[in-house]
N, C-alpha and C positions, 0 to 999 in steps of 0.2 A: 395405427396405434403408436402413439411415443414412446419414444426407449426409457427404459428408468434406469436410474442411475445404478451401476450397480452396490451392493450394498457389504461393508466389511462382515466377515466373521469373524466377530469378534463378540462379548460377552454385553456389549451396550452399545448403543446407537449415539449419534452425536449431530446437534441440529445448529443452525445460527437463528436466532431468533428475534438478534434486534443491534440496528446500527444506528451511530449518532458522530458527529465529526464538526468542527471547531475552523474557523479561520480567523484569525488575528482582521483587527481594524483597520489596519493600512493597506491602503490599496496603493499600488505602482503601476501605472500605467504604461502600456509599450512605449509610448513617447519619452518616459523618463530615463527609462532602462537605456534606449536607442540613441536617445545624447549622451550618457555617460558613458557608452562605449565608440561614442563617434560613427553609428552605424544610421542609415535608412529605418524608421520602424513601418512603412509599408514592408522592406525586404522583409525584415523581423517578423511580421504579422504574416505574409504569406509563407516564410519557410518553415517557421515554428507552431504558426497558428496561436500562440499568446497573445493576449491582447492585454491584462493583466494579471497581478501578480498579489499576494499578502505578506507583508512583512513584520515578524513579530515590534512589538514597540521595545527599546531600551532596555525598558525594567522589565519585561514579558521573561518567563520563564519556559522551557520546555513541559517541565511537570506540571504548568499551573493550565496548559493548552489540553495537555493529555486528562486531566481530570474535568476540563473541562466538556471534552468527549463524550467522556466514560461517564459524566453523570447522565447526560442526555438517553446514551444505548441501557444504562441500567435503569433509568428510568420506562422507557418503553417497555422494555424484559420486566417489569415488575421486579426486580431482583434488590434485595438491600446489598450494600457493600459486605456486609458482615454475613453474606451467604455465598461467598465469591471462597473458589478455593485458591486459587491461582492468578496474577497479574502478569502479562507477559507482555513489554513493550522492543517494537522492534524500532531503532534510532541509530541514526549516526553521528546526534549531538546531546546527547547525554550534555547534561548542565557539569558534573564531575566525571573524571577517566575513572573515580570510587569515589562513593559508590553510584550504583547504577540508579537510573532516575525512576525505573520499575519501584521503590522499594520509597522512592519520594511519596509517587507516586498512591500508594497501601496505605501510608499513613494519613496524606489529605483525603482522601476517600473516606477513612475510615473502618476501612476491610482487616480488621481486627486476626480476622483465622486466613487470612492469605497468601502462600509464597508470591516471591515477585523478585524477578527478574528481566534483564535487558537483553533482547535479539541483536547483536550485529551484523547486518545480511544487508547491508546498505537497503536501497529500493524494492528488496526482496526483502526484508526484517519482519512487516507483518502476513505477508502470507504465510511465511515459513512458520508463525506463530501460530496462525490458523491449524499449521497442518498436524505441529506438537502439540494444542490444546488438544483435538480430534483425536492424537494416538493415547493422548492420557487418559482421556473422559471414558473412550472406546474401551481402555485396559483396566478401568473402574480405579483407577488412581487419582479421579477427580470429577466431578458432579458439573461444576460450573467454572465458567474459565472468563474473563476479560480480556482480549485480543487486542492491543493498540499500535498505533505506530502515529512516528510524529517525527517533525524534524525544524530544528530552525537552521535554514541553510545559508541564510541571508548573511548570519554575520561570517560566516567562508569565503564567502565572496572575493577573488581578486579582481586589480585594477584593468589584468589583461587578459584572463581567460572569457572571452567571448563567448564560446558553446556553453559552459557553468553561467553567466553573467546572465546572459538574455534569458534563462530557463529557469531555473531553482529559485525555490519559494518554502515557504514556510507554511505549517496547519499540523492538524492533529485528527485521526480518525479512530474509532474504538467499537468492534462488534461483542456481544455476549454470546458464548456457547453455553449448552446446557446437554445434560444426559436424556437419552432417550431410550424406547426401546429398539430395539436390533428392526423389527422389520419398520420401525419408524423413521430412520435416521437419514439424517438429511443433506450427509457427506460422505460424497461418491471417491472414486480414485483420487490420491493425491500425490505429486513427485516433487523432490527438490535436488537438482543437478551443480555442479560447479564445475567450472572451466578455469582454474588459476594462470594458464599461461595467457590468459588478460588481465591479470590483475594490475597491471601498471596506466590501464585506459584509462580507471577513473577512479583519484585519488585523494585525501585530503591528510596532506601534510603538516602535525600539529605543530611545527616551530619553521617557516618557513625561509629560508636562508636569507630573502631579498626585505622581505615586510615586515619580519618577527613576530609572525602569529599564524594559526592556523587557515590555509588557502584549501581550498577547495578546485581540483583543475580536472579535466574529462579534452581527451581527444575525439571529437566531434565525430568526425566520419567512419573513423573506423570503432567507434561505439554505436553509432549505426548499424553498422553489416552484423557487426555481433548481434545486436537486440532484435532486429527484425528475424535471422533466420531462427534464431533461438525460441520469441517466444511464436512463431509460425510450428516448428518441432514442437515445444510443451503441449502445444493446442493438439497437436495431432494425437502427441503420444496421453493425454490425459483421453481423450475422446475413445481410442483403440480399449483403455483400458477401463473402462465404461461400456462400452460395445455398444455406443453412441456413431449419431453423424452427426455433421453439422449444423445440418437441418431439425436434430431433434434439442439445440440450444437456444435458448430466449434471449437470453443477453448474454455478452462476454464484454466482462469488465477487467479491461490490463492495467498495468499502469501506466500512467499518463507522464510519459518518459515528453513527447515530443508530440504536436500534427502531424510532422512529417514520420514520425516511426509509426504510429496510430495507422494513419493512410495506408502505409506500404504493408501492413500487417493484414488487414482488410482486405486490402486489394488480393496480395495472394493466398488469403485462404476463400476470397471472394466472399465477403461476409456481407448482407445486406442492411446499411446505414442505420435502420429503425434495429436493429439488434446489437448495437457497438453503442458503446457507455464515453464519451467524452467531453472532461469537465477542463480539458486544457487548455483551453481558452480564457478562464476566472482565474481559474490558480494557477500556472504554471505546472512545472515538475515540482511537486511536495515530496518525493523521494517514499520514503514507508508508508508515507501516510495517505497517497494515492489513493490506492483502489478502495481503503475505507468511507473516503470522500467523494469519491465517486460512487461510491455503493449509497449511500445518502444520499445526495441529489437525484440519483433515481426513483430512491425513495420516496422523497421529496414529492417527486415530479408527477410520482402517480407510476412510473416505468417497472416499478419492481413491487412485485405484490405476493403475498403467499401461492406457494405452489408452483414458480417460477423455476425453470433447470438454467443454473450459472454455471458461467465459466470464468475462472480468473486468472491470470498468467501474471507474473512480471519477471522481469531483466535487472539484477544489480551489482553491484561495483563487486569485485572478485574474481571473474562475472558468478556468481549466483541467481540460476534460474529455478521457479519455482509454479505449479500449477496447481488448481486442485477443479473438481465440479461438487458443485453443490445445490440442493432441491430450497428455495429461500423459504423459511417460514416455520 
């Protein structure tokens, strides 16, 4: 018999009911990426596992990718904008430092009665969102929630950081929560941890001394050793507190930091291939917008269907770590 997830006490239940996620029209291919930094894109493709990447266009905006999402997931949901309590995008390229693009965002929508605001939690921005929709809805401070995350990383990009250069990409992914009742609810344990004495691994400097514009720079290897032990621990500790095994999880969708962090993640919690979600191959590292994009394409695929026990971890700049389980549907 499989474990169920376990379920909060709390006054209202809280379900995800429908995902939708965006990629920009430009595709970049490993070859392109791999001469502009003077590298091998065989080396590129087997240590990264990218093979391409989406690059917003020029005139392409953050908000205009994020709403692009969010129509698609409130579309599925059945939900009108103007039944949405709350917008919460989690970014680390907000189009302005003020205001936050959450609130751009309200208004192309059209979400009339909606607060809206921006997560800063690097690559961890929309889960973390996930987990505050889930605590609002649950403490009846909110019915319905739009969960986004997005990023264009592309234009960060410096000339020499290599680990940033060959990975980061751009896209937009957006889930609907909605109220339920307590024994229906379909969001099991959630945690989000931070380790500030890495905050210097992976950073993006908005006036940068050498270029004069915002760079984007990440130490490779040892953002490595962090992310993989990290989210291998979330995994364990979201499962303990579920009173789950690993065996009672269908899929576990992380972000899609790297192949090579993906693999190593797998490997040591030993996770078998058909239950691991990896879309980093097409898009790179989209940073926030990861696991919503990946939560799609499984979708998509046929991979993720109601009734489904999730798992979802990621690793982001600070380092903030974040996990939650969740029943799909």
């Amino acid at each position: 018999m499989p474990a169920e997830i376990a379920k909060p006490r709390t006054p209202y239940g809280c379900r995800i009911v429908s995902v939708g996620s965006y990629l920009p029209e430009r595709v970049v291919p490993v070859a392109e990426a791999a001469a502009q930094y003077g590298v091998d894109p065989e080396w590129v493709l087997k240590r990264t596992q990218v093979a391409e990447r989406h690059f917003a266009a020029d005139d392409e905006t953050l908000s205009q990718m994020v709403v692009e999402a969010s129509k698609i997931a409130l579309e599925r949901a059945g939900v009108a904008p103007d039944e949405l309590d709350l917008i919460l995008l989690g970014t680390s390229t907000a189009e302005y430092q003020c205001p936050g693009s959450a609130t751009i965002v309200q208004d192309a929508l059209g979400a009339t009665g909606a607060g809206a605001l921006d997560i800063g939690a690097a690559c961890t921005g929309w889960l973390a969102g996930v987990n505050m929709a889930a605590a609002m809805i649950e403490a009846g401070r909110a019915e319905t929630v739009l969960v986004t995350g997005a990023e264009i990383v592309s234009r960060l990009l410096g000339p020499d950081d290599v680990s940033a250069g060959l990975l980061m990409a751009d896209g937009a992914g957006a889930v609907v929560l909605q109220r339920s009742a307590p024994e229906e609810s379909g969001i099991g344990p959630a945690v989000i941890h931070a380790e500030g004495q890495y905050a210097e691994l992976v950073t993006a400097v908005r006036v940068h001394p050498e270029h004069g514009r915002p760079i984007f720079t990440m130490s490779g290897q040892e953002t490595y050793t962090v992310a993989v032990r990290s989210l291998v621990d979330v995994t364990r500790e979201v499962l303990e507190l579920a009173g789950m095994e690993l065996d009672d999880i269908d899929l576990f969708v992380y972000h899609q930091a790297n192949g090579r962090i993906l693999r190593a993640v797998a490997d040591r919690l030993q996770l078998p291939e058909e239950k691991t979600v990896s879309v980093v191959q097409k898009t790179g590292n989209t940073s926030a917008a990861s696991i919503p994009i990946a939560l799609d394409d499984a979708y998509a695929s046929g991979r993720l269907v109601p009734g489904q026990k999730v798992l979802m971890a990621a690793i982001g700049a600070g380092f903030v770590t974040a996990g939650a389980s969740a029943e799909w549907g």
